[in-house]
Phi, psi and omega in degrees: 000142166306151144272106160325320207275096171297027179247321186278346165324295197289301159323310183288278179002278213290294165001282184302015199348091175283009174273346159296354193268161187260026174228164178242156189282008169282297197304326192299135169308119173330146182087354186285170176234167187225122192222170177057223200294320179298338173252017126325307187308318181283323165272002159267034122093096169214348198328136124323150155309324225188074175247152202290146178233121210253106213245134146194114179270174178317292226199156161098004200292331195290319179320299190298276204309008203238325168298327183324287198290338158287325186280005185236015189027092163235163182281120192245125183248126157309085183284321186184126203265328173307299164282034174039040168233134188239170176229136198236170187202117150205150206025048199095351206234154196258134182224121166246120160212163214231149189278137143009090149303135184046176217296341199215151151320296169326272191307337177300294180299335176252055144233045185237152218277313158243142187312338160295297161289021195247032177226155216245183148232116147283133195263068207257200179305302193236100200302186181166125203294147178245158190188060180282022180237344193053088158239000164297315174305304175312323208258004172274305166335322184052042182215132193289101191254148159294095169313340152177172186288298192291352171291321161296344183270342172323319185202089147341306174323307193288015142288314193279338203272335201271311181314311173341317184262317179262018169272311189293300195254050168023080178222143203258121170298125166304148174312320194262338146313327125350267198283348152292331165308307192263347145334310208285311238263019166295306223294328181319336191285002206267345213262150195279132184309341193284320167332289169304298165344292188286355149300286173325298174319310162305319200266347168274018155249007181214161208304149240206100158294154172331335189246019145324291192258030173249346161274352159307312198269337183280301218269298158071039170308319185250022185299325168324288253206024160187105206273336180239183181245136181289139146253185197088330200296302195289308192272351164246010201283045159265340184260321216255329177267341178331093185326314189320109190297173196187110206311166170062350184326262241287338155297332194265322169297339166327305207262002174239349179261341184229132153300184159288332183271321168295328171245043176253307205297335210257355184069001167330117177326162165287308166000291204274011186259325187304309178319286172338292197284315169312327173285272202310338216275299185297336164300332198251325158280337194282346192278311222261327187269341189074129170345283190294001169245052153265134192294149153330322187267314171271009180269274162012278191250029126313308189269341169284327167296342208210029170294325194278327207260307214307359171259005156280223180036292188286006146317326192257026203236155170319169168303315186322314208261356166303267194318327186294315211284299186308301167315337180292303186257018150279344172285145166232032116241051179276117190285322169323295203257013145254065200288159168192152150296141190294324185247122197303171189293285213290314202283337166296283178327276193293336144329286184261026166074010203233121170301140174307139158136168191323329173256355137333303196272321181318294205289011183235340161295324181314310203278328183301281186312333174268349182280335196268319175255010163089049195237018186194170173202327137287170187258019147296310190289298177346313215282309162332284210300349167316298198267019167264316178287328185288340165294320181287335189259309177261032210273020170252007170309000000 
């Protein structure tokens, strides 16, 4: 249905400031529309600065966007050539726009995955919004309904897309919009993983309501690509679910929504697979052996592994061990939990005589970890325990 209320029309207009866009809406052909998040976005007063803007004209799109992009020089991308949708990228701003599915605007938005996106702005002399699924009604409601079970099967994605949305906009999924998620959700294996990958990435950045994660656990959207249970997950997910943003989040719900194997297959860099697996590793000794009976040497090369990482890590840790830990390692010149050596590889090289190379390193790890327990306090005193060590380990050099 059109929206009568010309106010709220104008209002979302000025909301979207298009004189700020980097197209004038004279390019745009008669009959376009301005669709999808932004203008969710623009009646939950939620608008980005630079937000993405989702265009659907009659026809013709890839042809129109690609003369497009020379006159204002933008980056012209083919997004899909079959379904006539192109992307234009220019001065920060992401511009997609797409030919009409079926006959009408009406038929375009209700083959779209929630009745919250299914709302148009036509972009006309005196714009005005269309919403023949009432999704406006959903977004006073603040609740995610599906325009229908085959839209989701259409595109497997828009399962993982609707937790998404009540992960980002604390929005409650309707019941039968529920079960269509878990009915579905095999189908997601149907989906190119890089897709999914970029879901996931949204919903561990952004705030989490209470009920997020038993609807995680209800829904199990994601059992493919995570084969175990983290432990630690039940008794801290106050910290690790938490709406509060909380430094480190977003690795440690990584690693509790994904395996390792699940997110090498999902296409994760290696980095962020390393990062990962590194985190579980210390996560799952710290379960099975306990904090406190860890030896020097794995307390140690705990904080070398997990210096950059260490505020995921203390998400999975007792209370006792937050604030002490976090304060610790906000100091950078706490010798644990920055370890380094007092003295660099060259001036070691020249002093003691030792050629570059594995035992080099040994001995500057060395030097870390007693610096790290207090076991010196000058490079004077260093340099002694240097030549103590190089005796016992090298002492024909």
């Amino acid at each position: 249905m059109i929206i009568k209320d010309t106010l709220l029309s104008i209002d979302l207009f000025g909301d979207l400031n298009p004189k700020d866009w980097p197209i004038s809406i004279a390019d745009l052909p008669p009959g376009s529309a301005l669709v999808g998040g932004s203008v969710r976005d623009g009646l939950l007063k939620k608008l980005s600065q630079k937000p993405d803007l989702d265009f659907v004209i009659p026809t013709d799109a890839i042809k129109f966007s690609e003369n497009l992009s020379k006159k204002i020089n933008a980056t012209f991308i083919k997004l899909d050539e079959k379904r006539d949708i192109a992307r234009l990228v220019v001065n920060g701003w992401t511009l997609d726009i797409a030919r009409q599915v079926g006959e009408n605007l009406k038929d375009d938005l209700l083959r779209r995955d929630f009745r919250m996106n299914a709302i148009a702005l036509r972009l006309k002399e005196r714009p005005e919004i269309f919403d023949p699924a009432g999704g406006i009604d959903d977004l006073k409601r603040k609740k995610i309904v599906a325009i229908s079970e085959q839209n989701l099967i259409d595109d497997p994605l828009r399962i993982l897309r609707g937790f998404r949305l009540m992960c980002e906009l604390n929005f409650d999924l309707e019941k039968k919009t529920k079960r269509f998620l878990k009915n579905n959700s095999d189908r997601l294996s149907n989906v190119a993983p890089e897709r999914i990958k970029m879901e996931i990435l949204k919903i561990v950045d952004s705030k989490w309501n209470s009920s997020i994660y038993q609807t995680y656990l209800e829904l199990q959207l994601l059992r493919n690509w995570n084969e175990g249970k983290l432990p630690f997950v039940e008794e801290n997910r106050k910290y690790i679910f938490s709406e509060t943003p909380t430094l480190g989040i977003q690795l440690a719900r990584l690693i509790c929504l994904l395996s390792d194997d699940g997110l090498s297959r999902l296409m994760f860099s290696k980095n962020q697979i390393k990062r990962c697996k590194t985190l579980r590793f210390w996560v799952n000794k710290i379960n099975n052996l306990g904090l406190d009976n860890f030896s020097e040497d794995e307390r140690f090369q705990l904080h070398i592994d997990l210096e950059e990482d260490l505020p995921s890590l203390v998400l999975f840790l007792k209370d006792k061990y937050m604030n002490n830990w976090i304060e610790r390692w906000e100091d950078p010149s706490d010798p644990l939990f920055h370890p380094s050596s007092p003295l660099d590889g060259h001036s070691l090289q020249k002093v003691l005589n030792i050629p570059p190379g594995p035992l080099l390193g040994e001995l500057m790890m060395h030097l870390s970890r007693e610096k790290a327990y207090g076991r010196y306090l000058t490079n004077q005193q260093a340099l002694e325990v240097a030549r103590k060590w190089t005796l016992e380990n090298a002492p024909f050099l």
